[in-house]
C-alpha positions, 0 to 999 in steps of 0.5 A: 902267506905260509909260515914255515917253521921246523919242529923242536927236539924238546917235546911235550911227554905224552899224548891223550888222544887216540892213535895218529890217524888223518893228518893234512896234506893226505899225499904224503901219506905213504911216505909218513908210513915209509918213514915210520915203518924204517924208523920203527926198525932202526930203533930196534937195531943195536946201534940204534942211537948212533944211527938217529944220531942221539946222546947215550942220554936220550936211549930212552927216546927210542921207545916212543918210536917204537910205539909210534903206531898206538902211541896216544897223540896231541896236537902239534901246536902242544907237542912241540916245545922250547925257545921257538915254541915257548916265544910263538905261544900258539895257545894264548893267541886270540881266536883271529890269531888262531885261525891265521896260524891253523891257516898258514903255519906249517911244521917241518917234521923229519917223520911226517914231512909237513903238518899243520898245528892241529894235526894230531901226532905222537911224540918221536925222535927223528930229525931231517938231517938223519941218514935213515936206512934203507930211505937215506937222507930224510931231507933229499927223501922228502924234497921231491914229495913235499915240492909235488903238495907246496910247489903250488900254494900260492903266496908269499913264504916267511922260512923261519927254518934252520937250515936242516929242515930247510933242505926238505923244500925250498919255495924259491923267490917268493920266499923270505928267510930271516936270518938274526944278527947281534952286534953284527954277528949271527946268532943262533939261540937267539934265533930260535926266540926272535923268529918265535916273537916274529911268528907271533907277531904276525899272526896277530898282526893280520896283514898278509904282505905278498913279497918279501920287501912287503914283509920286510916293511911290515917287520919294521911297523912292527918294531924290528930293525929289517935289512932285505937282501934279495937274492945272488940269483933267479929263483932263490929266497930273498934274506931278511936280515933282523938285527937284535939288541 
């Protein structure tokens, strides 16, 4: 099973290990320095805060990009913060718990592509959804090369995504998308904290549905209130739609 989830915007304020170095999944490699080398550029540039799409009040973020290549580093399980992370609490799962997440979590990163939670990077600002020259469109960059290294994982996908991060590969019908609802209506930060809860939750739990009307049937052992919509079509994601109080 793979847990997919996206980074977050908040991030921890520096690393204290050395420089970022050998990170899962080494075929991406080229493309992580493509990234970084076009990122580093624009962040030089005078319209840089328009061009990563940032606030005038995060202009102080460019110079972590432009120390991406001697930044210290952390692991990614410590450096991504917020509603997801802070529910997900990776740090005070159990040992079997752990190991499971070193296992099947995967991070979707507009610089990196895909990391586990081990991998040691440095804090960035990027997201999937900038348009970063010369590369274009980071989510149509990185599609084709992450489908070439996840295409054939074996096993069933729970996507706990936002949609920005989810253009970068979509897994197909062996997939799950979850999808929170209240009071009928879907909801957005509440999202982010209930999908954090339900990584957790599975985590612990150990079991290893291996479709999505398995997982579904998990979810609702324990506790969720799960409606499973398979999809309009051959080889798209099914819905899991969980609603909230």
């Amino acid at each position: 099973m793979m847990i997919l989830l996206p980074p977050s915007e908040g991030k921890a304020a520096e690393g204290s290990g050395p420089p970022v170095g050998e990170l899962s999944f080494p075929a991406l490699d080229g493309s992580r320095k493509r990234v970084t080398n076009a990122l580093v550029r624009a962040s030089k540039r005078r319209d840089a805060i328009g061009v990563l799409g940032l606030t005038p009040g995060l202009a102080g973020e460019l110079a972590r990009n432009l120390a991406l290549r001697t930044a210290p580093t952390l692991p990614a399980a410590d450096l991504y913060t917020g509603v997801l992370y802070d529910n997900l609490g990776l740090r005070t799962l159990d040992d079997e718990a752990w190991s499971r997440a070193e296992q099947s979590v995967l991070i979707f990163s507009g610089l990196w592509g895909v990391v586990r939670i081990t991998d040691r990077i440095p804090p960035y600002r990027l997201s999937m959804g900038v348009n970063l020259p010369p590369l274009g469109g980071l989510g149509t960059f990185w599609r084709p090369r992450i489908s070439k290294v996840l295409d054939g994982v074996p096993g069933l996908v729970v996507d706990l995504r936002s949609a920005t991060y989810a253009s970068a590969w979509q897994p197909g019908g062996r997939s799950a998308t979850v999808r929170v609802f209240r009071d009928g209506k879907v909801v957005s930060h509440m999202a982010k904290a209930t999908r954090g809860e339900i990584a957790r939750a599975l985590l612990r739990e150990g079991t290893t549905p291996t479709s999505p009307e398995e997982l579904a049937k998990v979810l609702d052992t324990l506790g969720y209130r799960v409606e499973a919509v398979p999809p309009t079509r051959a080889g798209r994601p099914w819905t899991l739609d969980v609603h909230v109080t």
